[in-house]
N, C-alpha and C positions, 0 to 999 in steps of 0.2 A: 719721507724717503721711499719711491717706489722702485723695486724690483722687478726686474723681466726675467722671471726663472725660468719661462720656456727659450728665452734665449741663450740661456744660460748653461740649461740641458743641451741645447744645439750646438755650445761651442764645445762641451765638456767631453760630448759623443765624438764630434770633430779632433781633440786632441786626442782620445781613445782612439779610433782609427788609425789616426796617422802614429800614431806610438807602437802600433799594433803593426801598422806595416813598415817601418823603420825597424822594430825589433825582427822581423823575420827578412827582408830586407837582405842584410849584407852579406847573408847566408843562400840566398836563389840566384847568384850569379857567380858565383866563384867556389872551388871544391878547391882548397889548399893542401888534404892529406894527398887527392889525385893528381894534382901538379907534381907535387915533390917523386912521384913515384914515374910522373912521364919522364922528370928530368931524369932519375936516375937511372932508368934505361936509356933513354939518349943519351946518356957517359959512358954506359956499358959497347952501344954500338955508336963507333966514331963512323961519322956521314950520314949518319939517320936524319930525317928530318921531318916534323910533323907537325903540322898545323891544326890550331885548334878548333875544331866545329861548332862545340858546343859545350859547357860544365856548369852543374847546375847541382846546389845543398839544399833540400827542402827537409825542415825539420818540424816538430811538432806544430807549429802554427800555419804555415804556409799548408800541412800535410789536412791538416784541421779544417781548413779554407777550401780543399780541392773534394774533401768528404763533404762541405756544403755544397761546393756546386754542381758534385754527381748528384745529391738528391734533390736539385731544381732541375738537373738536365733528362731527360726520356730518355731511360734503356740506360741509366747511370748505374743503377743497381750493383751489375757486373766489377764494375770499376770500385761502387764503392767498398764491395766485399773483399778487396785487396788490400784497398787504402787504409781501412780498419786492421790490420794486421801487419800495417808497417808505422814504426815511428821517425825513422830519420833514413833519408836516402842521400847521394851523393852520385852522380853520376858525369863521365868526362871521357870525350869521343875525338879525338886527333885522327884530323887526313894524314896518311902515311904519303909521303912525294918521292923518298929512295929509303930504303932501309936493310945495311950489307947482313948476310947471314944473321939466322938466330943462333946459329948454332953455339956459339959461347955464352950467348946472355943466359946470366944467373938471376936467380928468382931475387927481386932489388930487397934492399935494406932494410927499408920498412915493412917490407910484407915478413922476410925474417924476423926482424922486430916482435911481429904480432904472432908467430909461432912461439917467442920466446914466452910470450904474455898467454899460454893457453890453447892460442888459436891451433885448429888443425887442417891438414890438406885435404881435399876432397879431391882434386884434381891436380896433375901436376902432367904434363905433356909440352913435348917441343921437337920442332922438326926444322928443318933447313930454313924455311919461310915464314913459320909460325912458334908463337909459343902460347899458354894458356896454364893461369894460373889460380885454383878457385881454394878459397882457404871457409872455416867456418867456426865459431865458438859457440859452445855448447854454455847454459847455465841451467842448472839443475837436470831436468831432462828433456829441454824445448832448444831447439836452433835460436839463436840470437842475435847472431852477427854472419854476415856474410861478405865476403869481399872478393871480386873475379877483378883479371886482368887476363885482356885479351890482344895479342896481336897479330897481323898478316898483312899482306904487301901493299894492304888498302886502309887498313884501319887499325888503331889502337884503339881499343873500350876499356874503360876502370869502371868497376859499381864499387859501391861501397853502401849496406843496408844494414839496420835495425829494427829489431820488431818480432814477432811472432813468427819466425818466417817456416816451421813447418809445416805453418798452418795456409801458408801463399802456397806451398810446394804442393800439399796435397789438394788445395781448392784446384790448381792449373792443374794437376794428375787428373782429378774428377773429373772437369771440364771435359780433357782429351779423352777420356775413356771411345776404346771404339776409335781412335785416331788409330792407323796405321804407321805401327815401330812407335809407339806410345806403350810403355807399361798402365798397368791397371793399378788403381791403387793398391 
């Protein structure tokens, strides 16, 4: 009875892969916490209307994937000093086509939600045309979680991130250093 274990290894690697990217997969094309959060502003203003550009969940594998190909790609460095300090992102970008006053929308449900859970406001701003909404959670004494919503006559943006993130906030302060209307760190 002979065996082809280098074939063997080739198909085992083969269903690694592909397990590998199935498991991260159904998570890089759909952000479900930031759908629920466009609908719920689209309830608040009746005639809004906003098509979606782009939403996209990169979680620890896909995020692990992107920290390999900054260090095959020249001048990745940059990129990959972020990437290391973030573990799960979430990002979702709607065309705005009409959208009547902000002036009544109220901060949606779920972002209350997550005040309820901890979270706190870092920002909170609204005006006739826009609103902007930046919450943050704190554990022990490092930023955690971060979550923006942003809207104006052109665009809605949601993030939604994990990870190290004061440690993103002061590498991009560093960066800007010497940037004009940039704080120092």
């Amino acid at each position: 009875m002979e065996r082809n274990y280098p074939e063997r290894a080739r198909r085992g690697a083969l269903v690694a892969i592909l397990g590998l990217s199935l498991a991260a997969a159904p998570g890089c094309l759909w952000a479900p916490e930031l759908s629920g959060i466009q609908r719920e502003i689209e309830r608040q203003l009746p005639g809004a209307d906003f098509d979606k550009e782009f939403a996209l969940s990169l979680g620890p594998v896909t995020l692990g994937l992107a920290r390999l190909v900054t260090a095959l790609v020249p001048g990745g460095d940059e990129a990959r000093g972020y990437l290391r300090d973030v573990s799960r992102v979430q990002v979702a970008v709607y065309n705005v086509h009409s959208v009547p006053s902000t002036g009544s929308l109220q901060m949606p449900g779920r972002m209350q939600r997550m005040l309820d859970d901890g979270w706190e406001i870092a920002v909170r701003a609204r005006e006739d045309d826009s609103a902007v909404w930046v919450l943050y959670r704190i554990e022990g004494d490092a930023v955690r979680d971060l979550c923006v919503v942003a809207l104006d006559d052109e665009e809605l943006v949601l993030v939604k991130a994990r990870g190290r993130l004061e440690r993103v906030v002061g590498r991009a302060l560093a960066e800007a250093e010497g940037v004009p209307g940039v704080p120092s760190p």
